[in-house]
C-alpha positions as a Markdown table, in Angstrom:
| # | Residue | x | y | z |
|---|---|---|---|---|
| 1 | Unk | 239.9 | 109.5 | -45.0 |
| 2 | Unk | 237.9 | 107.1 | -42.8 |
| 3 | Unk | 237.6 | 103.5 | -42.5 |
| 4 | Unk | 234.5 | 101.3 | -42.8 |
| 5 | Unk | 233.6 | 98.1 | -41.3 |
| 6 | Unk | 230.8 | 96.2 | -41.4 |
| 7 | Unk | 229.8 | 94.4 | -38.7 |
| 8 | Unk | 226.1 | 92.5 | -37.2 |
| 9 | Unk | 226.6 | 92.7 | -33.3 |
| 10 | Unk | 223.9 | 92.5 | -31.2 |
| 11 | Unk | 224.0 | 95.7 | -29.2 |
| 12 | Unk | 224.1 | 94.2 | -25.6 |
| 13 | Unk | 225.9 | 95.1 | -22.3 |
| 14 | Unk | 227.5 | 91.4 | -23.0 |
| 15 | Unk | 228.8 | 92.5 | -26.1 |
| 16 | Unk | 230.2 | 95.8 | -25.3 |
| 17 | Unk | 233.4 | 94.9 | -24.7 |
| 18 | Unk | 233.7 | 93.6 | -28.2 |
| 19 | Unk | 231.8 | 96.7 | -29.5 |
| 20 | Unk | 234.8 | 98.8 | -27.9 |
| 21 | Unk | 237.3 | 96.6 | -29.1 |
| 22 | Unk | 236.2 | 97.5 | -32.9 |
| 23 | Unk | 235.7 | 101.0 | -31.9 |
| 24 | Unk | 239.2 | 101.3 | -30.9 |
| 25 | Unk | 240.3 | 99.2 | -33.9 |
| 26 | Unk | 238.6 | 101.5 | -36.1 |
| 27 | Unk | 240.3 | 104.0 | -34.4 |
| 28 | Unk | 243.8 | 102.8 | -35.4 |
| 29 | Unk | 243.9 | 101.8 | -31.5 |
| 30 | Unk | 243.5 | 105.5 | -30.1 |
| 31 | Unk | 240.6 | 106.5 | -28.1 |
| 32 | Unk | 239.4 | 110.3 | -27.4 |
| 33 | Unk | 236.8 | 112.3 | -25.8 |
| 34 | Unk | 235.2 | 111.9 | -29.4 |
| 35 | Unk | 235.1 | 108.0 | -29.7 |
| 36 | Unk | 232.2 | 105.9 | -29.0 |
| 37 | Unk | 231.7 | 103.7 | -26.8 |
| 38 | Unk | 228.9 | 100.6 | -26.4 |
| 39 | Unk | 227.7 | 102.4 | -23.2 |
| 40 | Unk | 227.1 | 105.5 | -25.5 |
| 41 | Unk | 225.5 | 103.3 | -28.5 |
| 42 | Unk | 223.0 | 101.7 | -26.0 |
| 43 | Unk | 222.0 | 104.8 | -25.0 |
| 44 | Unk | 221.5 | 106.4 | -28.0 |
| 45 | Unk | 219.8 | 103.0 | -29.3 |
| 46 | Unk | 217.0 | 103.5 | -25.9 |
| 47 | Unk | 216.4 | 106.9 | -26.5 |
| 48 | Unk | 215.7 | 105.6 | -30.3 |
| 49 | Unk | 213.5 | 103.0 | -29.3 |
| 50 | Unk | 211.9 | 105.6 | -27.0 |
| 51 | Unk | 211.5 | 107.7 | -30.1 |
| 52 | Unk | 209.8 | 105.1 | -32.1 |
| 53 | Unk | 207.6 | 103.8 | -30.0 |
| 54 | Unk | 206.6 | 106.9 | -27.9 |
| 55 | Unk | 206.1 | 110.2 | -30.3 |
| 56 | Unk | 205.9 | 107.8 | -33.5 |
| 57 | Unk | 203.5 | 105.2 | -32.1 |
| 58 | Unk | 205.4 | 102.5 | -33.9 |
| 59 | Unk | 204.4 | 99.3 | -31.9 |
| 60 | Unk | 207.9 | 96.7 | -31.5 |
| 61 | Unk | 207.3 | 94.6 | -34.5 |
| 62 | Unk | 206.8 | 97.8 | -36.4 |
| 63 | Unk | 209.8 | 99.3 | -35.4 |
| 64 | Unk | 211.6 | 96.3 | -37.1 |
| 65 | Unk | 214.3 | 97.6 | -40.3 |
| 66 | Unk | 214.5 | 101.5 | -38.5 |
| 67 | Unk | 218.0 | 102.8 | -38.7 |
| 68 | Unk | 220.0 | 104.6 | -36.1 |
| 69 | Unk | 222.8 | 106.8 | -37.3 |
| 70 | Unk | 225.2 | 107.9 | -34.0 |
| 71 | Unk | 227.7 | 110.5 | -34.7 |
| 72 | Unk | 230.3 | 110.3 | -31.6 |
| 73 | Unk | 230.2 | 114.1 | -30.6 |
| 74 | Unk | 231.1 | 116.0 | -27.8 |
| 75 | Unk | 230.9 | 119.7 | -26.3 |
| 76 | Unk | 234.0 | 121.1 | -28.0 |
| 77 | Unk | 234.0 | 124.0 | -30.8 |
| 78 | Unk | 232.4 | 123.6 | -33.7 |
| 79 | Unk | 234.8 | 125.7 | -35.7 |
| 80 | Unk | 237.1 | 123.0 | -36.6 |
| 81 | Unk | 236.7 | 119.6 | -37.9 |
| 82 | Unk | 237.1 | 116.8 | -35.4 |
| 83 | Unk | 237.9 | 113.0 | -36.1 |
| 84 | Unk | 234.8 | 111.0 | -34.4 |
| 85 | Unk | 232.6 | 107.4 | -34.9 |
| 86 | Unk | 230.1 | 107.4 | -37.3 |
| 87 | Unk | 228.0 | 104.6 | -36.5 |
| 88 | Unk | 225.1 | 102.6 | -38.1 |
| 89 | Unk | 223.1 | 100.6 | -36.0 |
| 90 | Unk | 219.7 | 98.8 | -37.3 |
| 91 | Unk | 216.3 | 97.7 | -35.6 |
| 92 | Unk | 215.7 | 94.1 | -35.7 |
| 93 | Unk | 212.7 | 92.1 | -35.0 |
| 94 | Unk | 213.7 | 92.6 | -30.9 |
| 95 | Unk | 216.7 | 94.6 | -30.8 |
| 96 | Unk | 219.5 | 96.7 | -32.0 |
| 97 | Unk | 222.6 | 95.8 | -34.6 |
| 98 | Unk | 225.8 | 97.0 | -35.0 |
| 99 | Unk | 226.5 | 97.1 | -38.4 |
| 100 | Unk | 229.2 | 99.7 | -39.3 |
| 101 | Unk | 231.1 | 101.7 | -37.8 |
| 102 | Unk | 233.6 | 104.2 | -39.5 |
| 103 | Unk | 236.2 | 106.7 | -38.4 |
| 104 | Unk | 235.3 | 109.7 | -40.0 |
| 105 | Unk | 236.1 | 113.7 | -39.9 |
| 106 | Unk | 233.3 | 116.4 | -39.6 |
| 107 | Unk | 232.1 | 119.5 | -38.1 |
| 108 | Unk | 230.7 | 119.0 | -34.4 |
| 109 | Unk | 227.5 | 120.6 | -35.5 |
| 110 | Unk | 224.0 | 119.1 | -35.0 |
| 111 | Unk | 223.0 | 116.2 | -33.6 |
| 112 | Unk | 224.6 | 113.2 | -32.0 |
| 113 | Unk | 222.0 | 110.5 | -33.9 |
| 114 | Unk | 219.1 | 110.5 | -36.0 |
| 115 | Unk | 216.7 | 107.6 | -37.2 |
| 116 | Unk | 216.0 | 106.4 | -40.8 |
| 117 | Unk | 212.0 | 105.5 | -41.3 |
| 118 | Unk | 211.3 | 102.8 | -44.0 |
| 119 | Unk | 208.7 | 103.7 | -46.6 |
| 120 | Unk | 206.5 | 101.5 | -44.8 |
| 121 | Unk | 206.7 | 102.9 | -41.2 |
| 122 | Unk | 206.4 | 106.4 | -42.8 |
| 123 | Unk | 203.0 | 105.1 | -43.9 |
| 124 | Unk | 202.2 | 104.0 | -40.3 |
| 125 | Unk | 203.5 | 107.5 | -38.7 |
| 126 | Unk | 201.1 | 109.1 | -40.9 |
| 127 | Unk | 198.2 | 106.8 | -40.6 |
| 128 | Unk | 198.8 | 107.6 | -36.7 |
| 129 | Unk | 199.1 | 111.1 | -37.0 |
| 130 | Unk | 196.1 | 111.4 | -38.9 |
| 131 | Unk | 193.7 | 109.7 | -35.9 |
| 132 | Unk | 193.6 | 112.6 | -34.0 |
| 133 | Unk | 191.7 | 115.1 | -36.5 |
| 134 | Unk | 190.1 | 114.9 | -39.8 |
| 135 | Unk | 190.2 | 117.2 | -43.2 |
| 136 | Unk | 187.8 | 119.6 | -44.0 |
| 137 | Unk | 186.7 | 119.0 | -47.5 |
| 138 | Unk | 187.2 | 122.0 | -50.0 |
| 139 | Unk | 183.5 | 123.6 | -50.6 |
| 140 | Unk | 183.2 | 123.3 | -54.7 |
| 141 | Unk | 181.4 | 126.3 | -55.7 |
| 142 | Unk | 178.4 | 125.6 | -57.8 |
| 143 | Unk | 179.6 | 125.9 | -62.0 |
| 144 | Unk | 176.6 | 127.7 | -63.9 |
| 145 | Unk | 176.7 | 127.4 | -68.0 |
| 146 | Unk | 175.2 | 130.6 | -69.9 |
């Protein structure tokens, strides 16, 4: 079971408290070593944008329409399955959205967030990637007719 809203907040140290406030509502009211928190969303949103612009090269426009997906895990067990945030949180043009947040159950196993590429800034990670060395072309070998 988990409940979804959908939200556009404008990930900010002025809107954190109304960040938490959702959070907590999400979370029927309760709040755990497993919930999120806006401190913990803007820190997973700068390492992001750290991410994007530093090992993907993505300038700031570019990084415009990325998605962030924050999993609210901590150092317990992964044996069991623990109730914790699963947040989405979108690139705009200069900064990070909100946009849903859910209360959901999973195994604490791998990692905390990870970042949807459009097709589009695939294309640019590539086209970067590719400046730093070039393709040998495949020697044909010579066709002879009898």
């Amino acid at each position: 079971m988990f409940l979804n809203y959908l939200y556009k907040i404008k990930l900010t140290a002025k809107n954190a408290e109304k960040i938490n406030l959702l959070i907590q509502h999400v979370n029927k009211h309760k709040l755990d070593n497993h919930s999120a928190t806006a401190v913990k969303l803007m820190t997973a949103a700068s390492n992001a944008e750290q991410y994007l612009r530093g090992f993907l090269r993505l300038s700031g426009y570019d990084c415009q329409g990325a998605k962030l997906f924050y999993f609210s895990k901590n150092e317990t067990c992964a044996r069991k399955k623990i109730s914790m945030n699963f947040v989405v949180i979108s690139r705009g043009a200069r900064a990070w959205f909100v946009d849903t947040i859910e209360e959901i159950e999973a195994w604490n196993t791998g990692k905390s967030w990870t970042i949807q590429l459009t097709k589009e800034q695939d294309d640019l990670c590539i086209k970067h990637m590719r400046n730093g060395y070039t393709i040998e072309e495949p020697k044909q070998k010579p066709v002879f007719k009898i």
